[in-house]
C-alpha positions in Angstrom: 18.5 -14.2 -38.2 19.9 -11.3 -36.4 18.1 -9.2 -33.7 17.9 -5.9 -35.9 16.8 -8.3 -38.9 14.0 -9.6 -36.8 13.0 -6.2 -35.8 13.1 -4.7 -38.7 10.9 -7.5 -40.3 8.1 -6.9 -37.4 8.1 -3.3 -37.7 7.5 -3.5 -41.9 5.0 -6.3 -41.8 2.4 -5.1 -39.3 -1.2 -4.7 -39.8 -3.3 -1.6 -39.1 -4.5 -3.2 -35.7 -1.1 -4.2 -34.9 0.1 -0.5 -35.5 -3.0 0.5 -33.0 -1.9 -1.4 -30.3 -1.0 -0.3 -27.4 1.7 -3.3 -26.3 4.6 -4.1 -28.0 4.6 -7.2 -30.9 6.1 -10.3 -30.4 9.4 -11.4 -32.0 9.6 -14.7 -31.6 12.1 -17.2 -32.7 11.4 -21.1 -31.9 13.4 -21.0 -28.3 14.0 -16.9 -27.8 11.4 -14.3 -26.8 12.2 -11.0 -27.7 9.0 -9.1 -26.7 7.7 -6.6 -24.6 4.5 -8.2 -23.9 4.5 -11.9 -24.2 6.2 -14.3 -22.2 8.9 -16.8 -22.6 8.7 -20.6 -23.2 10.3 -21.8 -20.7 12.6 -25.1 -20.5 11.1 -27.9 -17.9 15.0 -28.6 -17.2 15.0 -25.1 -15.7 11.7 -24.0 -14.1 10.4 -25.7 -11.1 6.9 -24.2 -11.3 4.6 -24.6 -7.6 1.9 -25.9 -9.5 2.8 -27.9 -12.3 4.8 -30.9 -12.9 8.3 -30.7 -15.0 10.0 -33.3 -17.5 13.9 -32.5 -18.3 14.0 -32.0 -21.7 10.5 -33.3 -22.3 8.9 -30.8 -25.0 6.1 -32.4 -24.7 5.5 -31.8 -21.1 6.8 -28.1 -22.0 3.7 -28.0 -25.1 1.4 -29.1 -22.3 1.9 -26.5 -19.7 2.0 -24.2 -22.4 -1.7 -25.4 -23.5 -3.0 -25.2 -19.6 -0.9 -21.3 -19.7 -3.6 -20.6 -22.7 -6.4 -21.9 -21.2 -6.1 -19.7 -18.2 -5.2 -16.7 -19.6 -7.4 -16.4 -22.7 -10.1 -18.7 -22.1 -11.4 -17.7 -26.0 -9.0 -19.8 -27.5 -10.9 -23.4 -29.0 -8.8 -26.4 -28.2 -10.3 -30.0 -29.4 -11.0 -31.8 -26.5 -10.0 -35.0 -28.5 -6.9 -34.0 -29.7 -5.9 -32.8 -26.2 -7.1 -36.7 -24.6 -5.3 -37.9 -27.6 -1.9 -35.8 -26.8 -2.1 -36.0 -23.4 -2.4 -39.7 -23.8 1.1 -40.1 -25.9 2.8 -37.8 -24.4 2.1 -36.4 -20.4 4.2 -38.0 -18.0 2.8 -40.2 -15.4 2.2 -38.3 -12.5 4.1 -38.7 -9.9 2.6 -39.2 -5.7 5.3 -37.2 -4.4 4.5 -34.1 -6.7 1.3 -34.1 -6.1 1.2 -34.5 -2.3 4.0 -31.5 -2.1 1.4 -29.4 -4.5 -1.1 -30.4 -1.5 1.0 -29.7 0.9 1.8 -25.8 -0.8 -1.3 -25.2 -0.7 -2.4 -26.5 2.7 0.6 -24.7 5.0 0.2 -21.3 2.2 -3.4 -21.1 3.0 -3.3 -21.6 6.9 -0.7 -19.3 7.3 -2.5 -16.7 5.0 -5.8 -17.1 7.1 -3.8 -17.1 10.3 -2.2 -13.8 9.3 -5.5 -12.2 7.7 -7.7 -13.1 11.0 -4.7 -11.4 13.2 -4.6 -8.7 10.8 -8.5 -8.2 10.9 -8.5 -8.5 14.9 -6.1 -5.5 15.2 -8.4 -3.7 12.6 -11.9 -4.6 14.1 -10.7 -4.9 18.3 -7.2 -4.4 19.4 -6.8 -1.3 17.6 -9.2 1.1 19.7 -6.0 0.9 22.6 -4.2 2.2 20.2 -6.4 4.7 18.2 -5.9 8.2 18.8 -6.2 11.8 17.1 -3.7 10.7 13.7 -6.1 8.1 13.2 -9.4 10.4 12.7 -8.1 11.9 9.6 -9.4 9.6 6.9 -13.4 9.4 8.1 -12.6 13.2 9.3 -12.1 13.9 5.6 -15.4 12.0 4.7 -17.6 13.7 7.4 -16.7 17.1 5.9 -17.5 15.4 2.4 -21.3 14.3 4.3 -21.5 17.6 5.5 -20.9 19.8 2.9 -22.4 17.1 0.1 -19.6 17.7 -2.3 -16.2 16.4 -2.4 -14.4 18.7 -0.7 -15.6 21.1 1.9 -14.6 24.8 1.7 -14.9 25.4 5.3 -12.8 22.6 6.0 -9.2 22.8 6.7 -7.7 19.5 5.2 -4.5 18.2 5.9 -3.9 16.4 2.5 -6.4 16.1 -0.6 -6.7 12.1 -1.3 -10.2 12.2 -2.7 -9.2 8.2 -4.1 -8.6 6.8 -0.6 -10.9 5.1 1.5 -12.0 8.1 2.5 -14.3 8.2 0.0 -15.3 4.9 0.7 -16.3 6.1 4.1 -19.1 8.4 3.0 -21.9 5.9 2.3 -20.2 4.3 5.6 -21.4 7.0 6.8 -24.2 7.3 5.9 -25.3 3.8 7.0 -23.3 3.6 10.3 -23.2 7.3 11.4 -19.9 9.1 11.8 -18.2 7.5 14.5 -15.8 3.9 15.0 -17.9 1.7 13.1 -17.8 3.4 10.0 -14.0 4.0 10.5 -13.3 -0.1 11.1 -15.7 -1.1 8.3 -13.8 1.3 5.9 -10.5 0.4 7.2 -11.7 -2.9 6.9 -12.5 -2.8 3.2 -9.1 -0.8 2.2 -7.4 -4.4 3.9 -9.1 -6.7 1.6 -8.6 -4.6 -1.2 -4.8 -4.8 -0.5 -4.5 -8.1 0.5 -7.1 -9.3 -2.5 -4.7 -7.9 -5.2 -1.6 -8.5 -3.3 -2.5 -11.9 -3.5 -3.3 -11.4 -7.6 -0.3 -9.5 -8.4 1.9 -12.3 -6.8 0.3 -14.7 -8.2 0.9 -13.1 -11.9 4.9 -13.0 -10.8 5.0 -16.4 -9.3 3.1 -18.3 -11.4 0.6 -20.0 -8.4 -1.2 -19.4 -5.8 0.7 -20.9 -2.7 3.9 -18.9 -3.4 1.2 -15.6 -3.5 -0.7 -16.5 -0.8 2.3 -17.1 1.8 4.0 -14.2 0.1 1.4 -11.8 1.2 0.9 -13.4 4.1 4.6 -12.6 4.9 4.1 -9.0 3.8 1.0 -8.4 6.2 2.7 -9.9 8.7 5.7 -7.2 8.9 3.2 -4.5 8.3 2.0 -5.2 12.6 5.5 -5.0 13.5 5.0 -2.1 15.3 2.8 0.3 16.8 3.8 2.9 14.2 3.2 0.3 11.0 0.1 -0.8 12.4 -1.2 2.5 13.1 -0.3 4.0 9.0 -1.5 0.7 7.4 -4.7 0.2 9.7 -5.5 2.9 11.9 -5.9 5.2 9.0 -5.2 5.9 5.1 -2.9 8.3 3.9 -0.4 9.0 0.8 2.5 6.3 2.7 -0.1 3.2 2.1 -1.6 4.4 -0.3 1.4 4.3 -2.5 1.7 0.7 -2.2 -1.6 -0.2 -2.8 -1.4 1.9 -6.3 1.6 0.2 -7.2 0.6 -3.4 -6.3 -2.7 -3.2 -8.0 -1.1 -1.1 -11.0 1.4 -4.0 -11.6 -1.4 -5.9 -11.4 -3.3 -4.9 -14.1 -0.6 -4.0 -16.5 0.4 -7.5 -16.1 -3.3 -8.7 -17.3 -2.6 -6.3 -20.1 0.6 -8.5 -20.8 -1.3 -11.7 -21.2 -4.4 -10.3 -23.1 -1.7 -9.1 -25.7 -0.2 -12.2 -25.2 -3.0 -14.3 -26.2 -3.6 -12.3 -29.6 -0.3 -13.7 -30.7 -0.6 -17.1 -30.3 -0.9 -19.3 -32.9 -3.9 -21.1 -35.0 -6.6 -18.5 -33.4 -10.3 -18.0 -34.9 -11.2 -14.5 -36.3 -13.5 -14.5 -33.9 -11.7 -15.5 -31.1 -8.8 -13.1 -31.7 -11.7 -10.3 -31.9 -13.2 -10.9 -28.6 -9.0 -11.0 -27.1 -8.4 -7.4 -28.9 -11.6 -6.3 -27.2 -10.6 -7.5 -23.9 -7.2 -6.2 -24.1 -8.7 -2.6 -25.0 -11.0 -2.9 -22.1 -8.0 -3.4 -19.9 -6.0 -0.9 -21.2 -9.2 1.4 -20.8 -9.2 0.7 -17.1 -5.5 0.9 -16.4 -6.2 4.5 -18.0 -8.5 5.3 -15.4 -6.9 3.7 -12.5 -3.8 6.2 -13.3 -6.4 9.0 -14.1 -7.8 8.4 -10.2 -4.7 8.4 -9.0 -3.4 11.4 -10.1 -6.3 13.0 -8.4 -4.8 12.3 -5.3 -1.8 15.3 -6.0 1.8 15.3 -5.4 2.4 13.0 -3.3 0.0 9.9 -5.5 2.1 11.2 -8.4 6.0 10.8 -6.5 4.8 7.6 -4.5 2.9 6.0 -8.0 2.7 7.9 -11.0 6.7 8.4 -11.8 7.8 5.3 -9.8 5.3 3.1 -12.0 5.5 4.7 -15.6 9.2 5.0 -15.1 9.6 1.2 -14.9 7.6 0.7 -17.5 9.9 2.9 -19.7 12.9 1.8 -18.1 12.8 -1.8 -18.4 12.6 -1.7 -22.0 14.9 1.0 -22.5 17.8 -0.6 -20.8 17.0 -3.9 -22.8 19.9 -4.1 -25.5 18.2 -6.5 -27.3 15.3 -3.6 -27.7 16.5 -1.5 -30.9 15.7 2.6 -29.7 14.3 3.3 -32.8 11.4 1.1 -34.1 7.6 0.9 -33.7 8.0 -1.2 -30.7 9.9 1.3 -29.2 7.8 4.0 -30.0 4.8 1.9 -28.6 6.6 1.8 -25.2 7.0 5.4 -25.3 3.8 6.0 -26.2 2.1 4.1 -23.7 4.1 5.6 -20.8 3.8 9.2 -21.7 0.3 8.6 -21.9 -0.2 7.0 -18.8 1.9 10.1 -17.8 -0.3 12.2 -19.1 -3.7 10.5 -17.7 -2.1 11.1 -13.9 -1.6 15.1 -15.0 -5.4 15.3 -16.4 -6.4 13.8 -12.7 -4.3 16.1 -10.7 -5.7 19.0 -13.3 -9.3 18.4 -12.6 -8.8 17.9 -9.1 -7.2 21.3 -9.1 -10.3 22.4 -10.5 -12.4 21.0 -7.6 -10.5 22.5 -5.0 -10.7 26.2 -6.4 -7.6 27.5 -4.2 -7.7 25.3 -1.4 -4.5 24.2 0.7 -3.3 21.8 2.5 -0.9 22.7 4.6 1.2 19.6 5.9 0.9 18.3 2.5 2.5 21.3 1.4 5.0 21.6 4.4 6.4 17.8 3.7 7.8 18.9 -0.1 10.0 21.5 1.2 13.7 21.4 1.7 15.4 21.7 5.0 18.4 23.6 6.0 21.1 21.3 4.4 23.3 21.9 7.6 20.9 19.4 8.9 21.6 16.7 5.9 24.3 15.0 7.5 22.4 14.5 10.4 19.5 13.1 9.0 21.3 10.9 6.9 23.1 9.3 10.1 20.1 8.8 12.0 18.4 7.0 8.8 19.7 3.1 10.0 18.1 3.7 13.5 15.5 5.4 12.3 14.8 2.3 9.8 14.9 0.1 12.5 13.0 1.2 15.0 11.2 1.1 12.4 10.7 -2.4 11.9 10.4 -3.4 15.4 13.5 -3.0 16.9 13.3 -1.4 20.5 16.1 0.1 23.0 16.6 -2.5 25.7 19.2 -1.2 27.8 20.5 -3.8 30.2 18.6 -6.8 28.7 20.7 -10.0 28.3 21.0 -10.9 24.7 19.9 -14.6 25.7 17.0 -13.4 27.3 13.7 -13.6 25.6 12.9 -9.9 24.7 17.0 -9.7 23.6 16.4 -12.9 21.4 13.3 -10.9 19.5 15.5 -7.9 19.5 18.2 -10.2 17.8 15.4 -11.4 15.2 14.0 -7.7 14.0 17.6 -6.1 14.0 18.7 -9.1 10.9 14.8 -9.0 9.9 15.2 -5.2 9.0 18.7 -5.1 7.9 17.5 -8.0 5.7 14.9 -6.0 4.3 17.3 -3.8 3.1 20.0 -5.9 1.7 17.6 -8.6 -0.4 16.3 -5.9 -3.0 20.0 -4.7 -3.5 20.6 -9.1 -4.2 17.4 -8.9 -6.3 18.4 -5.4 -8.5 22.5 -7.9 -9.2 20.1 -10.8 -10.1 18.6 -8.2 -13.0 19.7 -9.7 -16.5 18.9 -13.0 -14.7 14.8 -12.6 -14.6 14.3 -13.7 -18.2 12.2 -12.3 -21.0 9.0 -13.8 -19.6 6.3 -11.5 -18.2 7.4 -12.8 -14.5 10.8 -11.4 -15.4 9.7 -8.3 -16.8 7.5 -7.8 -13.5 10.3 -8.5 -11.7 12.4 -6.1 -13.4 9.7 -3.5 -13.1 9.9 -4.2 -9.3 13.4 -3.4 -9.0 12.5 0.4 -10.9 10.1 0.9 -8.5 11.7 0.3 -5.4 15.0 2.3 -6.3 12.4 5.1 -7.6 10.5 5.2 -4.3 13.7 5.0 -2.1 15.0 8.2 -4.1 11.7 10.1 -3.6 11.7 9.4 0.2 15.5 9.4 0.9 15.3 12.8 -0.9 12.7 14.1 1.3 14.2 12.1 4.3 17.8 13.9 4.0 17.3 16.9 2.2 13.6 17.4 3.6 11.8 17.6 6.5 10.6 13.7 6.7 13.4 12.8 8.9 11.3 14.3 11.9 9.1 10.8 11.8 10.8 7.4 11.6 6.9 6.1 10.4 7.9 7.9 7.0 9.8 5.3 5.5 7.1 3.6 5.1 7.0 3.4 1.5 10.7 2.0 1.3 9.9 -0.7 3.6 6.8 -1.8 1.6 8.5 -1.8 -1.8 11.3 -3.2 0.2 9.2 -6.1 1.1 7.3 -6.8 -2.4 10.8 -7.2 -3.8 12.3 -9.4 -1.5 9.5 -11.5 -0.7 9.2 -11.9 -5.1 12.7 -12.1 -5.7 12.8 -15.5 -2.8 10.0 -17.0 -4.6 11.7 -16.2 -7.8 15.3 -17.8 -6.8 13.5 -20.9 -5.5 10.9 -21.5 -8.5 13.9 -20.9 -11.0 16.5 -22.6 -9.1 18.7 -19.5 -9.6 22.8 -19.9 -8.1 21.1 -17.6 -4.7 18.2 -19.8 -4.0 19.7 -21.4 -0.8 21.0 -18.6 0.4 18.1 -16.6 -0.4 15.9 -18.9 1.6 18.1 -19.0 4.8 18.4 -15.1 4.3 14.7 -14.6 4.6 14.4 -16.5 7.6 15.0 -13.7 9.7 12.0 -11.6 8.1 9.7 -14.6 8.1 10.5 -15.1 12.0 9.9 -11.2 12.6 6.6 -11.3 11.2 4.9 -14.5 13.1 6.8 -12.9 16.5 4.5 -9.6 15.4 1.3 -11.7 14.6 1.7 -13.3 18.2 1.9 -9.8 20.2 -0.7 -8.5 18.4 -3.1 -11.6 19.0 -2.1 -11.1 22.9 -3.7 -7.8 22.5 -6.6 -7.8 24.9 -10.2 -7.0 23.5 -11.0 -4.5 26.0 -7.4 -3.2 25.8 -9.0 -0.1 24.7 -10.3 0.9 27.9 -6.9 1.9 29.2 -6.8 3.9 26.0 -6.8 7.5 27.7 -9.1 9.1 25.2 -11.2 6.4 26.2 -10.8 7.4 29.8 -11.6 11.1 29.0 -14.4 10.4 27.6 -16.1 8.1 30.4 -14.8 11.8 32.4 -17.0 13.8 29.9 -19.9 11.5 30.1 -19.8 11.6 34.6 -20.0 15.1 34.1 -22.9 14.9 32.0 -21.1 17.2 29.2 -21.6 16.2 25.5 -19.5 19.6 23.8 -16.6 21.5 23.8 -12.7 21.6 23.0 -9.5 20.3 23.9 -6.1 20.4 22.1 -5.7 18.2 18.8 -4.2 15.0 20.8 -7.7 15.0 23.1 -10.3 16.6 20.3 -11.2 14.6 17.4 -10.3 10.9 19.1 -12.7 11.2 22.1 -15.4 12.5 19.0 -14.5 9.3 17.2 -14.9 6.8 20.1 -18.1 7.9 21.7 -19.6 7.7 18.1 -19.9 11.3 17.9 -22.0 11.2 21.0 -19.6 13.7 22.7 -18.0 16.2 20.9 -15.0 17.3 21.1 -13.0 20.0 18.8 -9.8 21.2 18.4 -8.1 24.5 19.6 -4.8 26.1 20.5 -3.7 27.0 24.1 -0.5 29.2 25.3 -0.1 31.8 27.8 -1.6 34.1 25.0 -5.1 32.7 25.2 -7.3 29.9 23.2 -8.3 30.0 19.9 -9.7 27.9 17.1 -6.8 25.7 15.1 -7.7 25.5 11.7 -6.1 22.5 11.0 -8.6 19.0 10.2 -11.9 21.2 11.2 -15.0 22.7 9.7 -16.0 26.1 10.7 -19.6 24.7 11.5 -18.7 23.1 14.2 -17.8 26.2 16.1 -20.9 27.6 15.3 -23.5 28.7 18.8 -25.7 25.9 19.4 -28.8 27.6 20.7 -29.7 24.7 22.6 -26.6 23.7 24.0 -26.4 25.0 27.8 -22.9 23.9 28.9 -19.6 23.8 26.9 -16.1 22.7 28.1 -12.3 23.3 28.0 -10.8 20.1 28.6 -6.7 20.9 29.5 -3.8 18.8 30.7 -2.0 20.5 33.6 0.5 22.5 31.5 -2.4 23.6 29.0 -4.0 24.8 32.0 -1.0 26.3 33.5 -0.5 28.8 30.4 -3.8 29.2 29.7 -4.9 30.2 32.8 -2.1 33.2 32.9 -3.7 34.5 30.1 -6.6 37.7 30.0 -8.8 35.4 28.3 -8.7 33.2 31.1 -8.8 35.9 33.7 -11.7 37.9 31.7 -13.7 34.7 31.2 -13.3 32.5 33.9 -15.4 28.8 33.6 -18.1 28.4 35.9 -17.3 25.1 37.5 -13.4 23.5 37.6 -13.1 19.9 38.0 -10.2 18.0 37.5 -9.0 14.4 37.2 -5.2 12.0 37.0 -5.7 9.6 33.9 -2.6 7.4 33.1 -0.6 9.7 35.5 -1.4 12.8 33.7 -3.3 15.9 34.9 -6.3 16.9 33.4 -8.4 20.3 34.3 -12.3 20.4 32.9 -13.3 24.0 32.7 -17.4 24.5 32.1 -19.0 27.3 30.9 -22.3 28.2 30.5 -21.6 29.4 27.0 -20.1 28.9 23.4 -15.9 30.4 23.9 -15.0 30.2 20.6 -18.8 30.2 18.8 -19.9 32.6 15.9 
C-alpha cells in the first residue's frame, strides 16, 4: 500500500474523537512510521540505546523494549504480569556483565559531572557572583520592587526598561516580601530560575536521547559553557532578561510538546481498555491545556518572548511536517498541524494583547530602541566584526605576546576551536536532517534544527541590520540554541551509530574541554572576591560617612542599593556640564520624593562627573555643604553632602 493510499484510508475512517484531536494519527505499517506524533519502532541492529540492552535482529528483544517504552510513558496501560514473566522467560536475552557495568558506569561519570557542574554553577550564583555584580544586574528584582511597591504588576511611576512580567521577576515579589529587597532575594530568585532551567534541560534531553546519563552530562556540558565568561555568566545568572529567557521557553516548550507526543502516542497503541484509553485522552488534553498556557504566558512577555520563542517554536512545529514528503498537504493530518500551530500562534498574540492592556501606554524604551534598524552603511561592518564578536564571546581573550605553548595561549587555543565548533556542529546536525528518523527523537531533533536557524535569523537580523552589534553579550541566544543542537545532535550520532559519530565525538572535544577549563576558574573565584567589587567599596565609603541616601550616576546607583540590602540608598541621575537631573530610566518617581526626616543627602561623582558638574549654575547656585573625596580601584570619586533633598518633590 502506497503512501497517498494509506493516508487517504486514515483520513476517511476516523472517529469523532480522532477528528478532535489535536495531534496528528498514526499511519502505521508493520516496520514504517509515518506519523506526526508517535514514534518509530526501531531495529536493535541499529539503535544502541544508553539504557537498554540490544539483540541484532532479535524482535523479541525489539517487543520488549517496546513493552518497557509503554510502561513509562502511559503507565494506564494493563500488562499481565504473567504473560510478561512468561515472555520474558522465552525470549529476553541473558544479560550481559559488560552492559550492565557500562550502564553503571553512564550513570556514575553522567551524575558526578552534572553535580560537579551544578555546585560550581550554584557557587557563582550564591558567592562568587557579588565581585562581579553591578548596576545591569539590579534590573530583574528592580522590576519586582516596583511591582511590591505599587502592589500591581506594573508600576506607572516606574520607568522599565523591558516588560517581562513571566520572568523571575515575578518570582522575586514574594522573595521579597520574605527576604526584603536587597541580595538575598535577588540570589534565591536567581537561584530558582537555575533549577528551573537545569530541571527541564535535563527532561527535555532526556525525551531526545532516550536516558538519563546522555541528559544529564548533556546539560551539564551546556551549563558549563554558559560560565565561560564574565559576560555569559553575568546574562544567565546575574540577572533575567529576554536573551535567557528565550532559551528557557524553548527548552521547556520542546519539553512539553514532546509529552504531548507520547500521550497521543499511547492512545494508539494496540489492545487498550476503554477505560484506559479514556484516562490517556484525558491526560493528553490536560497537556495540550498547559502547553496553551505556557505559550499564552509567554506572549505576555512582548516582542522580544514572541521573536526569541513564539515564531522560532511554532515555526518548527509547522515546518517539520511541512517539508516531510511523505506528509500529503492536503489531508486531516495536515490540517491538524496547521491548526495546532496557528493556534498556538494565536495563544502568544492573546498574551501580548492582554498585557497591552495592563500596561495602558507604557514604554520601554531600550526594549523599543533594540527593534530598530541602523544606518545600513554600517552593515558591512557589523557583519565583519560578528566572528570576533562571537568569540570573545565564548571565552576567547586578546593575549598579545603570549606564547601559544604557554598555559593561558593553550586555553586560548581550546575556546577559539570550542567556539568555532559551536558554530560548525549545528550546520553538521541541519546535513544529518533526513537522517533523524520518524521517531519522536527525530522529529525533536528536526524541530531543533528550525529553531536554531530561526533564532540565528532574528538575532543576525538585528545584529547586522540593527543596533545589537553594539554588545558582543547579544548573541546569546545563538550560542544557546547553538549548544542544545550540538550537544543533541553528538548524543544522537553516538546512540544511532550514524557515519559522523567518530568524528562527531572528537569534534566536541574542544567544547567539552572549554567548559570544565570555565568550571575551574570560576571555582578559583574567591568567596570574599566581592569586597574588591567597587560598588562594594563605595558603599563601606557611604557607610564611614554615616550617609544612608542620595544619587550617583546609573553604574554607582542601584548596585550599591542592592548590596547593602537597601540599607543605603542610592538613585540614579544624569550629570554634564549642564547640571544634574533625574534619569528616568529603571526608577520610580517615589524615590525622589522629600523625606522629611532625612537630614543629609549626597552626590556621589567620579572625577570627570564632578569636573562637568561642578562648571555648571547648578553647582555654583547650590553648592554641597561638606566635600570629601576618596581613590577606589584607581578611580576618583567626589562625595558632595547636602543638608537637603536636590532633586526631591
Amino acid at each position: 500500500m502506497d503512501d497517498n493510499t494509506k493516508n487517504t484510508s486514515a483520513d476517511s475512517g476516523e472517529s469523532p474523537e480522532e477528528v478532535l484531536d489535536f495531534t496528528e494519527e498514526a499511519a502505521e505499517n508493520t516496520g514504517e512510521v509515518l506519523d506526526f506524533t508517535e514514534e518509530a519502532a526501531e531495529n536493535t541492529g541499529e539503535v544502541l540505546d544508553f539504557t537498554e540492552d540490544t539483540a541484532d535482529g532479535n524482535e523479541a528483544a525489539a517487543d520488549e523494549e517496546k513493552a518497557d517504552e509503554t510502561a513509562q510513558d502511559a503507565p494506564e496501560a494493563e500488562i499481565s504480569a504473567e504473560t510478561a514473566a512468561e515472555e520474558k522467560e522465552v525470549t529476553a536475552p541473558k544479560k550481559d556483565p559488560a552492559k550492565i557495568i557500562g550502564r553503571i558506569a553512564a550513570w556514575l561519570v553522567s551524575a558526578v559531572l552534572l553535580i560537579f557542574v551544578a555546585g560550581v554553577t550554584v557557587y557563582y550564583i550564591t558567592t562568587a557572583s557579588k565581585a562581579e555584580f553591578h548596576a545591569d544586574c539590579t534590573d530583574t528584582i528592580t522590576w519586582a520592587e516596583a511591582s511590591v511597591e505599587s502592589g500591581h504588576l506594573y508600576n506607572e511611576d516606574f520607568t522599565y526598561a523591558c516588560f517581562l512580567p513571566f520572568s523571575t521577576s515575578t518570582l522575586m515579589i514574594p522573595l521579597i516580601h520574605i527576604f526584603g529587597f536587597g541580595m538575598t532575594a535577588h540570589i534565591v530568585g536567581m537561584t530558582c530560575f537555575f533549577v528551573i532551567l537545569t530541571v527541564f534541560m535535563i527532561l527535555m534531553m532526556r525525551e531526545i536521547t532516550g536516558s538519563f546519563p546522555p541528559a544529564m552530562a548533556g546539560t551539564a556540558i551546556f551549563l558549563s559553557i554558559t560560565l565561560a565568561t564574565k559576560k555569559l555568566r553575568e546574562i544567565f545568572w546575574g540577572h533575567t532578561i529576554y536573551y535567557s529567557l528565550g532559551i528557557l521557553f524553548l527548552v521547556i516548550g520542546v519539553y512539553l510538546f514532546s509529552r504531548l507526543i507520547t500521550a497521543r502516542s499511547a492512545r494508539k497503541k494496540p489492545n487498550k481498555e476503554k477505560k484506559s484509553k479514556v484516562g490517556i485522552f484525558i491526560h493528553t488534553v490536560l497537556i495540550f491545556i498547559i502547553l496553551s498556557a505556557f505559550m499564552f504566558l509567554t506572549g505576555m512577555d512582548g516582542i522580544t518572548g514572541f521573536t526569541l520563542f513564539t515564531l522560532p517554536f511554532v515555526g518548527a512545529i509547522f515546518a517539520e511536517y511541512l517539508v516531510n514528503p511523505k506528509h500529503r498537504l492536503f489531508s486531516i493530518r495536515s490540517l491538524r498541524v496547521t491548526f495546532v500551530s496557528l493556534f498556538f500562534l494565536v495563544m502568544s498574540i492573546l498574551g501580548n494583547a492582554l498585557n497591552n492592556e495592563l500596561l495602558d501606554g507604557m514604554k520601554a524604551g531600550y526594549q523599543d530602541a533594540n527593534s530598530e534598524f541602523s544606518d545600513y552603511n554600517t552593515w558591512h561592518g557589523h557583519l565583519q566584526g560578528l566572528p570576533l564578536a562571537w568569540m570573545k564571546l565564548l571565552g576567547v581573550q586578546n593575549l598579545p605576546d603570549v606564547m601559544f605553548t604557554k598555559e593561558k595561549g593553550v586555553k586560548n587555543i581550546i575556546f577559539i576551536a570550542a567556539s568555532i565548533l559551536i558554530a560548525v556542529l549545528p550546520i553538521v546536525a541541519t546535513f544529518c536532517y533526513k537522517k533523524y528518523g520518524t521517531d519522536k527523537k527525530g522529529r525533536l531533533m528536526r524541530m531543533w534544527v528550525w529553531m536554531h536557524w530561526a533564532v540565528t535569523a532574528v538575532v543576525m537580523m538585528g545584529y547586522v541590520c540593527g543596533i545589537l552589534s553594539v554588545a558582543d553579550w547579544r548573541l546569546t541566544p545563538v550560542v544557546g540554541t547553538s549548544l542544545i543542537l550540538s550537544i543533541s545532535f553528538v548524543f544522537w550520532a553516538v546512540s544511532r551509530k550514524a557515519d559522523v559519530a567518530r568524528i562527531a565525538v572528537i569534534l566536541f572535544i574542544p567544547v567539552f574541554a572549554a567548559g570544565m577549563i570555565s568550571c575551574d576558574e570560576v571555582r578559583k573565584m574567591k568567596k570574599d572576591g566581592y569586597k574588591q567589587n567597587t560598588q562594594y567599596k563605595l558603599a563601606e565609603f557611604l557607610r564611614e560617612q554615616n550617609l544612608d541616601r542620595g544619587y550617583a550616576t546609573f553604574w554607582n546607583s542601584h548596585a550599591i542599593t542592592l548590596l547593602t540590602d537597601n540599607k543605603i540608598k542610592v538613585y540614579d541621575i544624569n550629570v554634564s556640564d549642564s547640571g544634574a537631573y533625574v534619569r528616568g530610566y529603571q526608577s520610580s518617581k517615589k524615590w525622589y520624593e522629600t523625606d522629611p526626616e532625612q537630614e543629609e543627602y549626597f552626590i556621589l561623582l567620579t572625577d570627570y562627573e564632578f569636573s562637568q558638574y561642578s562648571a555648571s549654575d547648578d553647582y555654583k547656585n547650590d553648592p554641597p555643604k561638606r566635600l570629601t573625596d576618596t581613590v577606589i580601584n584607581n578611580v576618583g570619586y567626589n562625595l558632595l553632602v547636602y543638608d537637603h533633598n536636590m532633586f526631591g518633590t
